[in-house]
C-alpha positions as CSV (number, residue, x, y, z in Angstrom):
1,X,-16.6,21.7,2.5
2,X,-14.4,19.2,3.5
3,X,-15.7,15.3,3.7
4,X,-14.2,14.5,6.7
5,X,-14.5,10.8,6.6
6,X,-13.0,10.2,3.0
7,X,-10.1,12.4,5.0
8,X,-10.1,10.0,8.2
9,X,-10.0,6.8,5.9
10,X,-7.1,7.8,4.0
11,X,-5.0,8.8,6.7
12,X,-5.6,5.9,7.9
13,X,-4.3,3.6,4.8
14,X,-1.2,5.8,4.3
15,X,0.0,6.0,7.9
16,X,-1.5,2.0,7.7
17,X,-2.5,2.1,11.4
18,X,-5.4,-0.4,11.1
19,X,-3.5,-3.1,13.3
20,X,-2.2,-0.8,16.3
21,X,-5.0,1.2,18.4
22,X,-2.1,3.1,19.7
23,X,-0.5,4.4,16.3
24,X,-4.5,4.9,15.2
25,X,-5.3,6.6,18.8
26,X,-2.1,9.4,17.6
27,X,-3.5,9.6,14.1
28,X,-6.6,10.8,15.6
29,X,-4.9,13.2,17.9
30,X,-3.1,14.7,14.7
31,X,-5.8,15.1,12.8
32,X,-7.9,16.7,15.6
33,X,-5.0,19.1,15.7
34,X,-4.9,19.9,12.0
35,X,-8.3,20.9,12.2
36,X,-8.0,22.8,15.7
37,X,-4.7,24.8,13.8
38,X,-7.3,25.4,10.5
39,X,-10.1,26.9,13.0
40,X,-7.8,29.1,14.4
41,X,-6.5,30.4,11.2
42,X,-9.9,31.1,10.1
43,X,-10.6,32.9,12.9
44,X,-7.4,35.2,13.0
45,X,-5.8,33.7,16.3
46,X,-2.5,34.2,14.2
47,X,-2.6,37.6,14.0
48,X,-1.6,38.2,17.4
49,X,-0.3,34.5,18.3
50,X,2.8,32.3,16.9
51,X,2.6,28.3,17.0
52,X,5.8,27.0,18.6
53,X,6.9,23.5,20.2
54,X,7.1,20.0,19.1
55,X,4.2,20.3,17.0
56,X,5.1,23.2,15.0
57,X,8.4,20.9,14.4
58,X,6.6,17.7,13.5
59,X,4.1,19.9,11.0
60,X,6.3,22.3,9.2
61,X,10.4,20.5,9.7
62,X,9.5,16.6,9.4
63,X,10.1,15.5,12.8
64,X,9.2,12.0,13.1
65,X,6.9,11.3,15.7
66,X,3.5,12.1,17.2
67,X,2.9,15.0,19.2
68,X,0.5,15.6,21.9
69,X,-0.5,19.4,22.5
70,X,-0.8,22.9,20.6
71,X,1.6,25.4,22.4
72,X,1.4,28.8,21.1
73,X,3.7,32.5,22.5
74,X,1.4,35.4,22.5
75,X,3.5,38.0,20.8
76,X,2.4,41.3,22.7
77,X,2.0,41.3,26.6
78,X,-0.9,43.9,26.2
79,X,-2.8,42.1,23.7
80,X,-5.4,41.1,25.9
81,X,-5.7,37.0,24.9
82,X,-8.1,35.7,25.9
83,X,-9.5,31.5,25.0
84,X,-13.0,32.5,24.9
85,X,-12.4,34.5,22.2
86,X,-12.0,31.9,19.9
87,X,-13.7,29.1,21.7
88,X,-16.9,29.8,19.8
89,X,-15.6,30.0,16.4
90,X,-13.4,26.6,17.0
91,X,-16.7,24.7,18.0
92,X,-18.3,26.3,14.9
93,X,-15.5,25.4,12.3
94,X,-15.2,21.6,13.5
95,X,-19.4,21.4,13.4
96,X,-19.3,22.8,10.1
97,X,-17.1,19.4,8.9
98,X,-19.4,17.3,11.2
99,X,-17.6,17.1,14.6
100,X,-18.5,17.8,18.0
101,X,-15.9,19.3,20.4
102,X,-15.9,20.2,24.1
103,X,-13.7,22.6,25.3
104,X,-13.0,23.4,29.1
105,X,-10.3,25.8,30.6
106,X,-7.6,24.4,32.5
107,X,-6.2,26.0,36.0
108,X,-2.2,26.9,35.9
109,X,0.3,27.7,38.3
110,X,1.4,30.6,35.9
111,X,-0.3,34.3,35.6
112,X,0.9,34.1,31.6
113,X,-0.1,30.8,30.5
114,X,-3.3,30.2,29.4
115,X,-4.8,27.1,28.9
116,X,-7.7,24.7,27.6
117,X,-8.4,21.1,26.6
118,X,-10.1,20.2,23.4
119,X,-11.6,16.8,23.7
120,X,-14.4,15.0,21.0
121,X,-15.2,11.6,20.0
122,X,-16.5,12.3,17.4
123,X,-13.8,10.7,15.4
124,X,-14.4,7.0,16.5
125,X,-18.1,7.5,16.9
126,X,-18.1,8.6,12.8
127,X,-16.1,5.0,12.0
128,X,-17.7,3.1,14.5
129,X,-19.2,0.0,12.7
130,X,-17.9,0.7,9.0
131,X,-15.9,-2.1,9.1
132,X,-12.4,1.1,8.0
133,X,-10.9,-0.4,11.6
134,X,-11.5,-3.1,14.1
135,X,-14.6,-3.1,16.1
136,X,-12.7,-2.9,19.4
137,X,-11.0,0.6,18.2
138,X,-14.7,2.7,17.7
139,X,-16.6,0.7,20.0
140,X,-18.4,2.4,23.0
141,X,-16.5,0.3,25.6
142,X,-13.1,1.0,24.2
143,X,-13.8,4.5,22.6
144,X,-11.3,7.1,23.7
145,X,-11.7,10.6,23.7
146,X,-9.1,12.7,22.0
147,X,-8.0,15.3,24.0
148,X,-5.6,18.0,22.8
149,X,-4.3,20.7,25.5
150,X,-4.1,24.0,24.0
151,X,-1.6,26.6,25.5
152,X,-0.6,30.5,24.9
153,X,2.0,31.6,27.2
154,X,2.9,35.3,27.7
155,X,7.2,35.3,27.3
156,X,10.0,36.7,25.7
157,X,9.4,37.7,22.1
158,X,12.8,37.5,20.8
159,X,11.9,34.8,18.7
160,X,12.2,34.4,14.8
161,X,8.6,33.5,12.9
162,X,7.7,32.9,9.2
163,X,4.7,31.8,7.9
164,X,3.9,28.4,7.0
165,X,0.9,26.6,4.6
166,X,-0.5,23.7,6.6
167,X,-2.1,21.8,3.9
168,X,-4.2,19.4,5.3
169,X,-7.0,19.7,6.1
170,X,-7.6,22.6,4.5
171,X,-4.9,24.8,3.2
172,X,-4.3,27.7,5.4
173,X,-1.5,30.0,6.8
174,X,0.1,29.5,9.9
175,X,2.3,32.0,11.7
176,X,5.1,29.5,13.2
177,X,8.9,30.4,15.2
178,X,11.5,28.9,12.4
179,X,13.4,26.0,13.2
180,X,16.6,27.9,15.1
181,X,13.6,29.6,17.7
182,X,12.3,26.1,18.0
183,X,15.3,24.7,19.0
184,X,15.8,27.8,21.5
185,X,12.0,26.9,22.8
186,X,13.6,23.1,23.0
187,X,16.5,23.9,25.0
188,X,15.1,26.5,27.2
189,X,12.2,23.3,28.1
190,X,15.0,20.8,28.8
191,X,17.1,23.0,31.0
192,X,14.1,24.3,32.8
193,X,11.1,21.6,32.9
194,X,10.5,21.4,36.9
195,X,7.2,20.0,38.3
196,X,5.7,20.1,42.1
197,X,6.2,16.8,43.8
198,X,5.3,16.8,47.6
199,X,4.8,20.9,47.6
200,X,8.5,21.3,45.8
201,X,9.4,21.9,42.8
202,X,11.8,19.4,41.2
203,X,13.7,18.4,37.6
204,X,11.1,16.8,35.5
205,X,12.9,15.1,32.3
206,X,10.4,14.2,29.3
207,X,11.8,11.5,26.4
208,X,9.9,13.5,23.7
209,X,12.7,16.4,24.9
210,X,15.5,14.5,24.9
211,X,14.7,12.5,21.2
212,X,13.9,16.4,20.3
213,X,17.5,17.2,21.2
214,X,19.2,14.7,19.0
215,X,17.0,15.5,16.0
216,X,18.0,19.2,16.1
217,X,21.8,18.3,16.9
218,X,21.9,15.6,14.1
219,X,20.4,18.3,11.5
220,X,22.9,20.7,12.4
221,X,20.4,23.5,13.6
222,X,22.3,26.4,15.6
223,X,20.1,27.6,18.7
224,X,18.8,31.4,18.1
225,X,21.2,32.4,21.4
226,X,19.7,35.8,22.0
227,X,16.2,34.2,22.1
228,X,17.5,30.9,24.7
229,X,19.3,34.0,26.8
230,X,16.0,36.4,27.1
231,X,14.2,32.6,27.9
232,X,16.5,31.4,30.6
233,X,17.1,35.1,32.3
234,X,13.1,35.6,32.1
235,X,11.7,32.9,34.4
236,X,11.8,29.5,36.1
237,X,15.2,28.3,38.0
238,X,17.6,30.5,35.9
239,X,16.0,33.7,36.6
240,X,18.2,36.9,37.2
241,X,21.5,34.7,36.8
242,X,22.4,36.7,33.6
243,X,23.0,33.5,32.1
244,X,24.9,34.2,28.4
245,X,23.3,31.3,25.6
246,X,26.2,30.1,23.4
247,X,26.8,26.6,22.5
248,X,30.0,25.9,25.3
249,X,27.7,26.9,28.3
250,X,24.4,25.2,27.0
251,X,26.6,22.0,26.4
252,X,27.8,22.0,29.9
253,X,24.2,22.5,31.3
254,X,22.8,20.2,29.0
255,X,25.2,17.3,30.2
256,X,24.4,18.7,33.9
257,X,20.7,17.9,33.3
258,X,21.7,14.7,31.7
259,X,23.2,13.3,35.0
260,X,19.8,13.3,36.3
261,X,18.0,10.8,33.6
262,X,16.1,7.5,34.0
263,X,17.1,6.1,30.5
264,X,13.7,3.9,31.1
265,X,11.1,6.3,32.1
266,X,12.4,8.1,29.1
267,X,12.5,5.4,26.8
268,X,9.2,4.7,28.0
269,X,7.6,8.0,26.8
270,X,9.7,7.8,23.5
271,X,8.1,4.4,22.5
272,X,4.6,6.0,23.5
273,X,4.8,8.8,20.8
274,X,7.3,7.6,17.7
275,X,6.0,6.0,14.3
276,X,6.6,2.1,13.4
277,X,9.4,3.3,10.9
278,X,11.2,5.6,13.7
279,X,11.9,3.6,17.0
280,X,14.8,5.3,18.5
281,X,16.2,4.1,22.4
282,X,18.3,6.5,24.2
283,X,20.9,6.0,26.6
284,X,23.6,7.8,28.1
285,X,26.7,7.1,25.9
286,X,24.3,8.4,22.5
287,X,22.9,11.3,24.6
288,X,26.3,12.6,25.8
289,X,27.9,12.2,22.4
290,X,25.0,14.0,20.7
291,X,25.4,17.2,23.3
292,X,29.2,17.1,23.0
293,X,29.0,17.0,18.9
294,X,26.7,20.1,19.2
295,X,28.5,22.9,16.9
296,X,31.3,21.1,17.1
297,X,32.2,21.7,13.8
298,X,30.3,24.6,13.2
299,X,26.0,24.7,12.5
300,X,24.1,23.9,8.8
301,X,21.4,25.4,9.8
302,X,22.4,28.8,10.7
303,X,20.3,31.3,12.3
304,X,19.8,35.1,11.3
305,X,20.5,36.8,14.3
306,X,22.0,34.5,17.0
């Protein structure tokens, strides 16, 4: 069994978050995750589910910064998913390494998503007093909960998975979109991301999206086009339009999008989730020369079947 604590300590001296509750809050967070992605495993949620998102980028391709949720595609329509059937096993796999977790189901506006938050403080509460981090980090005043929002969304399953070994905590298989269907998922979120603001639905812009963007163009990583095409035709603003994925037309909607951005509010959020040794401020003469460099002369990372 896994000694959680000698785990917690050592993350702690390699990431060296003992002066910053922020950076030690998102350690927290990640290592609540690895353990939440290790339960699952165990439990066989990947037999009929596929990690995706910013997450599976930060694990499995070296993205540089923290992440905040688990977002998962259910692969078959008809496989009847359901949360509660894993919800018991999760809360026995974290007890079984000493941790206590609640989780609650969340409401959405979507039939095909599915969501829940995972929240314990059990973290802090084991470090509390051992002298591993200030006082005012474990302490019952300043204690915060980690929360992690779980979410498996019924969609297109065009996508192109492998299977990667996350190796910490506990070595285990994970079934994960590769990096072009990431960068599909990406796109698809930028060019789509709306939220309801006085009964409306409206553009919403995240930073995390926009750094995302850079990092995929700046590694060369072509878009699985098929994949962003089924996404874009299947739901939300471009539904029905027949819009055709390839790199001229996502460029021009990409730089559409861009006309709408508050360079602070989105620096803002950056600054909230990347590490000491990554800080990284957007604005629109970087942003617009990253989407028009996209492809431009042709992709590194090349995907099977665009």
């Amino acid at each position: 069994m896994m000694n959680i604590l000698d785990y917690v300590v050592n993350r702690i001296e390699e990431r060296n978050v003992k002066d910053n509750k922020m950076y030690y809050d998102c350690e927290m967070r990640e290592i609540m995750q690895e353990i939440l992605l290790s339960g699952l495993e165990k439990y066989g949620f990947f037999n009929k589910n596929t990690f995706m998102g910013g997450t599976a980028l930060m694990f499995f391709h070296g993205l540089n910064r923290y992440s905040k949720d688990l977002d998962f595609s259910i692969n078959n329509r008809n496989n009847g998913f359901n949360w509660n059937d894993y919800k018991e096993g999760l809360i026995k796999h974290t007890k079984e390494i000493g941790l206590e977790i609640t989780i609650e189901d969340e409401k959405t506006r979507d039939s095909d998503t599915f969501r829940v938050e995972v929240s314990t403080r059990s973290l802090n509460q084991m470090l509390d007093g051992k002298g591993i981090v200030p006082l005012e980090f474990t302490n019952k005043r300043n204690q915060k909960t980690a929360r992690i929002k779980m979410e498996a969304t019924i969609g297109v399953n065009t996508f192109e998975k492998e299977t990667k070994i996350l190796k910490m905590p506990k070595e285990c298989s994970i079934e994960v979109y590769n990096i072009n269907s990431l960068f599909s998922g990406k796109l698809n979120a930028i060019l789509t991301r709306e939220r309801l603001l006085e009964g409306k639905l409206v553009d919403e812009n995240i930073g995390r999206d926009w750094y995302d963007l850079i990092w995929y163009i700046n590694k060369g990583v072509e878009p699985k086009f098929k994949f962003l095409s089924d996404k874009l035709n299947d739901r939300g603003k471009y539904k029905g339009q027949n819009i055709k994925a390839e790199t001229e037309n996502i460029k021009i909607m990409l730089l559409e999008r861009e006309n709408g951005l508050n360079y602070e509010i989105i620096n803002k959020d950056i600054l909230n989730f990347t590490r000491k040794d990554n800080r990284v401020f957007l604005d629109k003469l970087l942003v617009n020369n990253n989407i028009n460099n996209m492809g431009k002369d042709g992709y590194i990372i090349k995907s099977c079947l665009s």
